[in-house]
LUMLOKE-504489 format. One record per atom (N, C-alpha, C): x, y negated, z negated. Coordinates in steps of 0.02 Angstrom, whole numbers, padded with zeros to 5 digits, always signed. Layout:
N
XYZ ...
END
This chain:
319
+00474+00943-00009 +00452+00983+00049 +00452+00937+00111 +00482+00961+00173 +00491+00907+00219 +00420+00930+00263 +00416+00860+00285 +00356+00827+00328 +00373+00795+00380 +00313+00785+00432 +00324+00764+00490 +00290+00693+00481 +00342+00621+00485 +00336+00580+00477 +00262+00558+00500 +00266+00539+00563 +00229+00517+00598 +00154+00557+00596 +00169+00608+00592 +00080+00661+00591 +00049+00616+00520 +00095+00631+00457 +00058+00604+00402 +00046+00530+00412 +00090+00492+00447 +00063+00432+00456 -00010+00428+00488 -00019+00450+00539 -00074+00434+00583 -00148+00479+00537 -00126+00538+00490 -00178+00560+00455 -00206+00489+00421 -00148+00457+00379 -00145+00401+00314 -00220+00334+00372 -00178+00329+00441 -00209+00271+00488 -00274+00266+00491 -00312+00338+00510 -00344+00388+00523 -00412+00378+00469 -00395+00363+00415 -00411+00388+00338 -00451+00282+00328 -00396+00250+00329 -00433+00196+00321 -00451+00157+00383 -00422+00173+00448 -00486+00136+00501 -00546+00162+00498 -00554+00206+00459 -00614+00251+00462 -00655+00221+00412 -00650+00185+00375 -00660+00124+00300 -00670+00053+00331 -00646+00041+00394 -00653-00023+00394 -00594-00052+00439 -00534-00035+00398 -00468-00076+00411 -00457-00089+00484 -00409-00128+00493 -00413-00145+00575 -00327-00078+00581 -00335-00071+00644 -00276-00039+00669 -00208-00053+00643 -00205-00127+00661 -00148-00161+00616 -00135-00144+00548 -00178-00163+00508 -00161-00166+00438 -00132-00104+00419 -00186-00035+00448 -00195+00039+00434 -00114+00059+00454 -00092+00007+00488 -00018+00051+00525 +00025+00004+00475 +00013-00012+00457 +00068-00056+00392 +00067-00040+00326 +00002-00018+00302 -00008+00033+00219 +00002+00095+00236 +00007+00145+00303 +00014+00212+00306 +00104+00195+00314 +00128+00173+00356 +00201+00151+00354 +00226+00149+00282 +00199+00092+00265 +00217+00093+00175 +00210+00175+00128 +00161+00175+00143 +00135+00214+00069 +00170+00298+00109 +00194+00312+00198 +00226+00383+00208 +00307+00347+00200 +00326+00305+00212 +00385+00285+00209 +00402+00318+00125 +00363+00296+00075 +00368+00311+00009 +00392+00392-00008 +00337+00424+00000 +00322+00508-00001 +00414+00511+00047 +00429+00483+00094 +00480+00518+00151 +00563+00496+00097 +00553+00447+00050 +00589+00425-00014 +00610+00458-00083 +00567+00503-00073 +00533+00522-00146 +00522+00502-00205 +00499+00435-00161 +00440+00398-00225 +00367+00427-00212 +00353+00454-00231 +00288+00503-00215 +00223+00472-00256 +00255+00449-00315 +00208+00406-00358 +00166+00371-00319 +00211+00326-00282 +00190+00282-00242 +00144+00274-00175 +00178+00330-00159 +00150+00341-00091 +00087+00394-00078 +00078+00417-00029 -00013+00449-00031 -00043+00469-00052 -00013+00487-00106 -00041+00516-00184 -00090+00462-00207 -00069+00392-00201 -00137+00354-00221 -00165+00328-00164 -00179+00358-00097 -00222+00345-00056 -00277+00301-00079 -00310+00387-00102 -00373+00406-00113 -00409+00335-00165 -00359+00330-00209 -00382+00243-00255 -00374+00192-00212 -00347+00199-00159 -00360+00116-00134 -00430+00117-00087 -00437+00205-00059 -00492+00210-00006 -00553+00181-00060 -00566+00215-00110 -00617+00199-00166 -00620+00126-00171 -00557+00089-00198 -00541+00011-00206 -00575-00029-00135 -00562+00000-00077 -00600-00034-00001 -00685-00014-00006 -00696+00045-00046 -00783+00062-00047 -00816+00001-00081 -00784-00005-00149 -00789-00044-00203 -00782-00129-00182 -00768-00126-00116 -00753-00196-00087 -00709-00236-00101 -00666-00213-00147 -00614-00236-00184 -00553-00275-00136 -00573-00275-00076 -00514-00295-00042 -00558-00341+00017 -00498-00393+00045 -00508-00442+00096 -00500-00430+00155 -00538-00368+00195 -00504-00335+00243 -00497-00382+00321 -00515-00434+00313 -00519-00470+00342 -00469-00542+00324 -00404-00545+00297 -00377-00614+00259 -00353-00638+00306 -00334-00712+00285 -00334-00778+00338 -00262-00804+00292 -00223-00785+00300 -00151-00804+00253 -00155-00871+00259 -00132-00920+00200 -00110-00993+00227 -00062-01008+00174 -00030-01050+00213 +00053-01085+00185 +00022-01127+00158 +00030-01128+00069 +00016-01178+00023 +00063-01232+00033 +00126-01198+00025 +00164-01262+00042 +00234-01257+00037 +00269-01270+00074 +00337-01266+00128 +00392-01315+00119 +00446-01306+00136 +00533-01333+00122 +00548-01304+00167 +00613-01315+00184 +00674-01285+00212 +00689-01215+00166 +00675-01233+00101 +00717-01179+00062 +00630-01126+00051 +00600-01123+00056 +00541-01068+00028 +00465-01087+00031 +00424-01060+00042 +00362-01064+00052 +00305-01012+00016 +00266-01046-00011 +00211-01031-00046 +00135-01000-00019 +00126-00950+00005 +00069-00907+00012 +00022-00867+00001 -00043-00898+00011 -00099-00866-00021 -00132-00796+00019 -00115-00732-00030 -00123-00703+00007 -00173-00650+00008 -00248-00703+00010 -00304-00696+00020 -00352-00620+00000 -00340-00609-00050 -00358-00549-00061 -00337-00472-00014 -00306-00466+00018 -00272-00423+00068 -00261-00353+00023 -00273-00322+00047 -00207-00253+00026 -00145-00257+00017 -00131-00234-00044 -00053-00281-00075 -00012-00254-00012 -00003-00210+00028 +00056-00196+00040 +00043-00243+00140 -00035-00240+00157 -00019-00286+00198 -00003-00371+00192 -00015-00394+00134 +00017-00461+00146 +00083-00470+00104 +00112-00411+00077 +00165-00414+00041 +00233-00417+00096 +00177-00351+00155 +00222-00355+00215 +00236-00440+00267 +00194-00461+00259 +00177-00540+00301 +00230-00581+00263 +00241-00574+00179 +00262-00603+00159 +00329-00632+00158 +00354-00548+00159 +00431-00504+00165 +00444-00543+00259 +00398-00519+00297 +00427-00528+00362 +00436-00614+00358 +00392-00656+00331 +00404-00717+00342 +00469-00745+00312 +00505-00707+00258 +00551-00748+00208 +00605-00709+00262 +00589-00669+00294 +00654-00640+00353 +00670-00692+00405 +00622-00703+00445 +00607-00750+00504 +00660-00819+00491 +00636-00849+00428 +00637-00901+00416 +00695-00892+00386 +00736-00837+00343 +00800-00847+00346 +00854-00827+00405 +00832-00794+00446 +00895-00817+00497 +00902-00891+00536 +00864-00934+00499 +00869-00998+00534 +00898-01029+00475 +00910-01023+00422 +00920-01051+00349 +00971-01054+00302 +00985-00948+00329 +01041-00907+00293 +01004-00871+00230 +00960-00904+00186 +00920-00884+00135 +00860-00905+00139 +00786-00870+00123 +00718-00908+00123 +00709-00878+00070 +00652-00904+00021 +00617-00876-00026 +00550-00890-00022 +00499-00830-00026 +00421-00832-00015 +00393-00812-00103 +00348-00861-00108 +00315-00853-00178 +00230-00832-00147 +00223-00786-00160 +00151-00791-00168 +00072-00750-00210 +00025-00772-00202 -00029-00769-00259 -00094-00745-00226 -00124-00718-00260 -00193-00689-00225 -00181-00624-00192 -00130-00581-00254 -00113-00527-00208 -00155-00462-00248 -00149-00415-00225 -00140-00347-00258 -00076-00304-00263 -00098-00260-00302 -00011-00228-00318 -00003-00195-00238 +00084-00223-00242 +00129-00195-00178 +00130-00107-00158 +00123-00056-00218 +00155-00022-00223 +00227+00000-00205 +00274+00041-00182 +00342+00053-00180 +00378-00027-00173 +00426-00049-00234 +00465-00107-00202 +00492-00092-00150 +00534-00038-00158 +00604-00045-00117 +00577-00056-00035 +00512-00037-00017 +00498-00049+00065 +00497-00103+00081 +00503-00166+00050 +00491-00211+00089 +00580-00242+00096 +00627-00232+00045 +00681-00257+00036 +00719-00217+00081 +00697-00163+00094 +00737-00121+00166 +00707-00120+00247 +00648-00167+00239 +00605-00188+00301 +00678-00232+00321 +00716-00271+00289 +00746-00352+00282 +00813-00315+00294 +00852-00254+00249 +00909-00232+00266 +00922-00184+00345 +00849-00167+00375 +00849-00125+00439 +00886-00196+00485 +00843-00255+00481 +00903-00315+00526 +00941-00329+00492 +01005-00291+00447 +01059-00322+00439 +01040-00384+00367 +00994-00392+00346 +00974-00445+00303 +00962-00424+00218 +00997-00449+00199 +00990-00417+00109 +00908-00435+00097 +00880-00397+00070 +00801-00413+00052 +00812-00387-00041 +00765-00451-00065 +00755-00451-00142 +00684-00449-00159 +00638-00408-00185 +00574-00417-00209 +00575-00395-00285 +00538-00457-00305 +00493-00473-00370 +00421-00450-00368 +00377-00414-00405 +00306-00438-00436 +00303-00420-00492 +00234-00446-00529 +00216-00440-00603 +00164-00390-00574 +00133-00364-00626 +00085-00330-00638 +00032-00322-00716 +00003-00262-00704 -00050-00293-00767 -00033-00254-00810 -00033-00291-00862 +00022-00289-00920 +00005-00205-00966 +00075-00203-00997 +00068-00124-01028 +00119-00132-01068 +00160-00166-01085 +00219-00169-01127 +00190-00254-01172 +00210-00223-01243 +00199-00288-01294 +00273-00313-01293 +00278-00367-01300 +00323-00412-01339 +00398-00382-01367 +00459-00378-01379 +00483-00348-01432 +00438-00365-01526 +00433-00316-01548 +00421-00340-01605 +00328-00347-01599 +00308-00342-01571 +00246-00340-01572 +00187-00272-01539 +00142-00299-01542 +00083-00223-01522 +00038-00233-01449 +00038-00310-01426 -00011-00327-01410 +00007-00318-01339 -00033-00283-01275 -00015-00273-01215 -00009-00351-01196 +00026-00370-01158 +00053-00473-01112 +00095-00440-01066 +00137-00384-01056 +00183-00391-01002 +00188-00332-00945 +00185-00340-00893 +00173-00294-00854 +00253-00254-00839 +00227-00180-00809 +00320-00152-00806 +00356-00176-00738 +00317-00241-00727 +00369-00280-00664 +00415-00253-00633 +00415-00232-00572 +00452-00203-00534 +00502-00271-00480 +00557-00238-00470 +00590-00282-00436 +00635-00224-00394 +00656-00242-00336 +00696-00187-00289 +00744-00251-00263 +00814-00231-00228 +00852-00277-00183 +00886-00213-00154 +00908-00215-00083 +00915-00169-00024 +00976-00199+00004 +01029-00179-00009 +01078-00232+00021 +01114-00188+00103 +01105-00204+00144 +01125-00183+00217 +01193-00136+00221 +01219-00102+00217 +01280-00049+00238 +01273-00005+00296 +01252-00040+00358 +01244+00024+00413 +01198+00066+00380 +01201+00120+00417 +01163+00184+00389 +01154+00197+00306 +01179+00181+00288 +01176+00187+00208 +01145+00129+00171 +01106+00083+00182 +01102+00029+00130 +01088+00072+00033 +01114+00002+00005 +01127+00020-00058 +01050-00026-00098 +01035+00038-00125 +00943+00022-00126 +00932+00011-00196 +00915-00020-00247 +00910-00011-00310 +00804-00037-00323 +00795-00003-00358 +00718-00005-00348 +00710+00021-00429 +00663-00033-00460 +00657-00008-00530 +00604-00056-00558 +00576-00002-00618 +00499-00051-00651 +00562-00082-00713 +00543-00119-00747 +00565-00141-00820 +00544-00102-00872 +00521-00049-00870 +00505-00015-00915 +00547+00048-00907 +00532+00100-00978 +00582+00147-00971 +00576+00195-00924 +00509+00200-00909 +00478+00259-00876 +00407+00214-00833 +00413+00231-00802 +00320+00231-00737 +00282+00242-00816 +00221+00235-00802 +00159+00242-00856 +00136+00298-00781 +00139+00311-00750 +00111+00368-00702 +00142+00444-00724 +00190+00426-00774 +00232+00503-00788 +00228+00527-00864 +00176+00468-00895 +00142+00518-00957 +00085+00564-00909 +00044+00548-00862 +00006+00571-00850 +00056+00653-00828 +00093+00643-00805 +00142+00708-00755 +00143+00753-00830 +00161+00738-00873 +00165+00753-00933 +00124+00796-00976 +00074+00740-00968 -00008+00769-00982 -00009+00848-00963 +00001+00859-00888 -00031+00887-00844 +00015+00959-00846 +00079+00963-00882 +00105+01023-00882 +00114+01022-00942 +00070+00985-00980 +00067+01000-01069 +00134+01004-01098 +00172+00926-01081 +00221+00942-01113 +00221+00872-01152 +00262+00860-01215 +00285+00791-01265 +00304+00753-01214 +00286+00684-01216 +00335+00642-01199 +00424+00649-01232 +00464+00616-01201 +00531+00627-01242 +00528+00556-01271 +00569+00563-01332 +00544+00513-01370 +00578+00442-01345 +00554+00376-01364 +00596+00312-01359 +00546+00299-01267 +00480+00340-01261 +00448+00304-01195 +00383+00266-01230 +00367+00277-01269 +00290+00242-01299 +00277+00237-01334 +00225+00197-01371 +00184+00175-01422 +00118+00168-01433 +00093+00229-01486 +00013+00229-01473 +00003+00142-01486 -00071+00147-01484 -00096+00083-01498 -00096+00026-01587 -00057+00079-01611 -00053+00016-01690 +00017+00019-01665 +00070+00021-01627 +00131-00006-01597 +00163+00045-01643 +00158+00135-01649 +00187+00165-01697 +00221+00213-01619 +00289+00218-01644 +00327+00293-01577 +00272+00361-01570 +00266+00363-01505 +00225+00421-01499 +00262+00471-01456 +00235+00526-01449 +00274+00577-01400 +00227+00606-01358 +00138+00602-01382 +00088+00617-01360 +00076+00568-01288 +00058+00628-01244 +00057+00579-01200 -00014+00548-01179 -00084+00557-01225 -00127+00535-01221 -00146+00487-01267 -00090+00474-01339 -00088+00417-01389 -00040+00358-01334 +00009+00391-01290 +00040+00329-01239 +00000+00317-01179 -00040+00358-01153 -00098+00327-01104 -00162+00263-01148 -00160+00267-01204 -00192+00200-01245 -00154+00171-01281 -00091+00158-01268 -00041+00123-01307 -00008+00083-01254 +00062+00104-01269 +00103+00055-01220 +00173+00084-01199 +00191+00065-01147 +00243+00096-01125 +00306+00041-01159 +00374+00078-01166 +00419+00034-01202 +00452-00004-01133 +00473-00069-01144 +00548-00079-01087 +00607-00057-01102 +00638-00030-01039 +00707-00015-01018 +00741-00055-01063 +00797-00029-01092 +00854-00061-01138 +00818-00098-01185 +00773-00074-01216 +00749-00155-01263 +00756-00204-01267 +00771-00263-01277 +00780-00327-01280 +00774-00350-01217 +00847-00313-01170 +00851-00332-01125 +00817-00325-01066 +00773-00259-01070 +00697-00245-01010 +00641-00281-01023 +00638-00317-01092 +00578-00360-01114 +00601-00410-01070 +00642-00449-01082 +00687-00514-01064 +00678-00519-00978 +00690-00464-00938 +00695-00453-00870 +00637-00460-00848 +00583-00427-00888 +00512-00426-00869 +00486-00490-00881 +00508-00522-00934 +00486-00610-00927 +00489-00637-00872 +00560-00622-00872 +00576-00668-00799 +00552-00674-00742 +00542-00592-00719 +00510-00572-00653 +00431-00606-00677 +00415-00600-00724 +00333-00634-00722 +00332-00704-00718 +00384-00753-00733 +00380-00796-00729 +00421-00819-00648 +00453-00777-00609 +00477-00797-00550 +00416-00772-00497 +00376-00725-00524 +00336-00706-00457 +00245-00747-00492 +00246-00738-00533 +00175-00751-00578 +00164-00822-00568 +00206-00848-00637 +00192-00937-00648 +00211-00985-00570 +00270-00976-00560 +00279-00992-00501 +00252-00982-00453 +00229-00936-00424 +00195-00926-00358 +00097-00966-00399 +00063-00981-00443 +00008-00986-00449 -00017-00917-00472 -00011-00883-00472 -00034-00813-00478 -00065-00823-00549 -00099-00740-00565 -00095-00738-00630 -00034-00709-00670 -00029-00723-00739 +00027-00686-00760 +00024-00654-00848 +00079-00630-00869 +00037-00575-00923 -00005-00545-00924 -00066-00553-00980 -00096-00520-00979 -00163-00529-00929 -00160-00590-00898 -00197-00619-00868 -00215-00578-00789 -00166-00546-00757 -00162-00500-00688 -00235-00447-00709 -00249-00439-00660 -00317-00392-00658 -00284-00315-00666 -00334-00257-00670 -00315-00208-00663 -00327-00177-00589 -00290-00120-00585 -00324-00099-00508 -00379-00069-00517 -00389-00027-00566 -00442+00034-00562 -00501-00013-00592 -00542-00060-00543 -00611-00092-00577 -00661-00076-00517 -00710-00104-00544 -00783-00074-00497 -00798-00141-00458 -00766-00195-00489 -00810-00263-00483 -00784-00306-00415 -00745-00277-00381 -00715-00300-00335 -00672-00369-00345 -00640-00393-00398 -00604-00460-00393 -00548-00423-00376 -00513-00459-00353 -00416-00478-00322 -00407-00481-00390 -00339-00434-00397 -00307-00435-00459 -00255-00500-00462 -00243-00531-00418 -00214-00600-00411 -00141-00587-00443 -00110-00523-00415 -00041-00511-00427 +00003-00568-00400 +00061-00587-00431 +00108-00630-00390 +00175-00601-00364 +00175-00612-00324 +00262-00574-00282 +00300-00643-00263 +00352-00631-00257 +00430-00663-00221 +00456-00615-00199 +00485-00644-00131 +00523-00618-00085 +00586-00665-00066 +00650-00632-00068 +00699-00669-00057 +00747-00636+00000 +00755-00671+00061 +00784-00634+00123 +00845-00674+00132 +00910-00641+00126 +00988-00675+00149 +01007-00645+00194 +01037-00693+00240 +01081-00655+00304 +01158-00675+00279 +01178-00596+00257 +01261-00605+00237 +01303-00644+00276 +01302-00636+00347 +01332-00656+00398 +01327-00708+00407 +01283-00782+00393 +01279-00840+00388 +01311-00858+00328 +01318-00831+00287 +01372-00847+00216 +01421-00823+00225 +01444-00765+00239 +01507-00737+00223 +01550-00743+00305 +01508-00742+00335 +01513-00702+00420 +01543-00659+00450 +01566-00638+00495 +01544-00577+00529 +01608-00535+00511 +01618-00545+00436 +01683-00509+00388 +01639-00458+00368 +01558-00478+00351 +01527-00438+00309 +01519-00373+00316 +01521-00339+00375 +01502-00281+00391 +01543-00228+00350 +01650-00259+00384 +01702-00234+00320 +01696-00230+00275 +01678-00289+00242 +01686-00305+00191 +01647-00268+00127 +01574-00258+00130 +01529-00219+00098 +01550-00140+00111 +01595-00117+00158 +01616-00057+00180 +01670-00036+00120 +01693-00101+00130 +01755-00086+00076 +01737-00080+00020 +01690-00119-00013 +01654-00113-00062 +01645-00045-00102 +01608-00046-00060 +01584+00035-00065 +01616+00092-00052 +01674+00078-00018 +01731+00153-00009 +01769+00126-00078 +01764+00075-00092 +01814+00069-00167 +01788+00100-00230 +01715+00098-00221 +01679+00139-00252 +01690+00210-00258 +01670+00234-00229 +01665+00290-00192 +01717+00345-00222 +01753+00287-00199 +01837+00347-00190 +01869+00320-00259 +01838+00297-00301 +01881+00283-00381 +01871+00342-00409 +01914+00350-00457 +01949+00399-00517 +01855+00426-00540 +01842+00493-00538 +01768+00513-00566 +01818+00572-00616 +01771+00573-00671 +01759+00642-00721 +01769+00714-00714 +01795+00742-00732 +01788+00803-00717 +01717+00829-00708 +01728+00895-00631 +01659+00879-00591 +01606+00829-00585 +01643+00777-00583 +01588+00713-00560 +01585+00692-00511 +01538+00656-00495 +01531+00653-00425 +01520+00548-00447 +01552+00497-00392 +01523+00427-00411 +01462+00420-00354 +01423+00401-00391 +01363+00375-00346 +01342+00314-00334 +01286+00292-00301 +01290+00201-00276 +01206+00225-00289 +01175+00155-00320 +01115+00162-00321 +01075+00175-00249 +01019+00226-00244 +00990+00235-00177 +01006+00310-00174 +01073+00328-00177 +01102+00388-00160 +01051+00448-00161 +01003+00447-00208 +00966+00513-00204 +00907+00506-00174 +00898+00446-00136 +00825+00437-00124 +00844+00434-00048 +00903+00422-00021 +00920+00425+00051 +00939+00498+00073 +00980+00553+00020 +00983+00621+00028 +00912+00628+00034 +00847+00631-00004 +00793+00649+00000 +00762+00627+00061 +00781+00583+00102 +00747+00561+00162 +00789+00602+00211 +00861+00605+00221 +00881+00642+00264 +00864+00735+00286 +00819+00748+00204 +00814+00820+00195 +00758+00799+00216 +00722+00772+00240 +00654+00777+00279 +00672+00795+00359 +00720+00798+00366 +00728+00831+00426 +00725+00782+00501 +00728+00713+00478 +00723+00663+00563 +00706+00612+00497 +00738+00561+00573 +00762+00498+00569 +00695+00442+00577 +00680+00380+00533 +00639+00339+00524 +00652+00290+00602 
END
């Protein structure tokens, strides 16, 4: 259903300066979290307002953080990011690994003391609006066991990369798992089975119930290989940045107010300092080679993003 960007933004602004938040921040999580809904990642976006307004009652947040550079190179920098609202210092984070790569060609930002980002793909298309490929990593708190095992250690780690094409960037945005753990609940709620090969009650047995997979575990994407991916991302945004990692990340939904001490990476390239100023063609071509190859009867070829940029254009105006 299309919406008027900006009204729901300033409702979203509206909602937590009214909590506390400063102007700033409020215009950087309503950005985030309507940018989402205007995506149709809906999961993501104002649908969980209302848990972060609770999470700011609960004191759960640093509405006040003082970011500082742990520690710095030419090639990437390390930031603590002080208990904040994941998506305002995720944003500080993202803008800094931008800054610092058009002087570089590539930067990479590690950092710790976060809360969950919600939507990847916003910050990796903050980086493709200047022309700049943007890559984000985080871990999260864990819901997937091991292959071969029962025991929750790995979170469904999300990672997004946004690569620049004019008007079209090519957006890929995805958890490591097969499915969100937000869509047994969808499930729940129109009383229907899970489909099978998404979960595992809690003795690590296939379930279809979607209230034996709300106390179990969600499976990873491709088996082996969504376990394997999810390592990695925990060990590129988690161990590395200081963070916590496995099972160790906090949850969001607590009373007690600690920082879930999520870890993110951010990785910002300017094509045009590597490739140079071929790139614009060049990714054009790319993608018309795509495009225009041999498809299936009634098929259509698609580029990752494709349905989430139709869904923004059917909102009726331009970001």
């Amino acid at each position: 259903m299309a919406f008027d960007f900006q009204e729901r933004k300033k409702a979203v602004e509206a909602e937590l300066t009214a909590r506390g938040v400063s102007a700033e921040q409020a215009e950087t999580v309503a950005d985030c979290f309507v940018t989402a809904d205007a995506y149709g990642v809906t999961t993501h976006g104002t649908a969980v307002l209302s848990a972060h307004l609770s999470r700011i009652q609960n004191n759960g947040y640093n509405l006040t953080p003082a970011f500082k550079i742990l520690r710095e190179t030419a090639a990437f920098a390390v930031i603590d990011g002080d208990n904040a609202m994941g998506p305002v210092s995720a944003t500080y984070c993202m803008k800094y690994a931008m800054e610092r790569c058009k002087k570089s060609g590539i930067f990479t930002v590690f950092s710790r003391n976060n809360n969950t980002f919600g939507p990847a793909f916003y910050y990796p298309l903050l980086a493709a609006r200047e022309g700049l490929i943007g890559i984000a990593y985080s871990n999260s708190p864990a819901q997937m066991a091991p292959i071969g095992g029962k025991e929750k250690l790995l979170g469904t780690n999300p990672f997004s990369i946004v690569v620049p094409n004019g008007d079209e960037p090519i957006i890929l945005d995805m958890a490591t798992s097969v499915v969100a753990k937000s869509k047994f609940k969808e499930y729940k709620a129109a009383g229907k089975p899970l489909p099978e090969g998404w979960a595992l009650d809690k003795d690590g047995k296939p379930t279809t119930d979607p209230d034996e997979a709300m106390q179990g575990l969600v499976l990873p994407m491709a088996g082996f290989k969504g376990y394997g991916i999810a390592m990695m991302i925990d060990i590129l945004s988690g161990v590395l940045s200081g963070a916590a990692y496995l099972n160790k990340v906090g949850r969001f939904y607590t009373e007690d107010g600690t920082c879930m001490n999520v870890g993110f990476n951010f990785i910002a390239i300017d094509p045009k300092q590597i490739l140079g100023e071929a790139y614009d063609e060049v990714i054009k071509d790319f993608v018309k080679t795509i495009r225009e190859s041999e498809a299936v009867e009634c098929g259509k070829i698609c580029l990752p993003g494709d349905d989430r940029r139709e869904y923004f254009k059917k909102q009726g105006r331009k970001k």
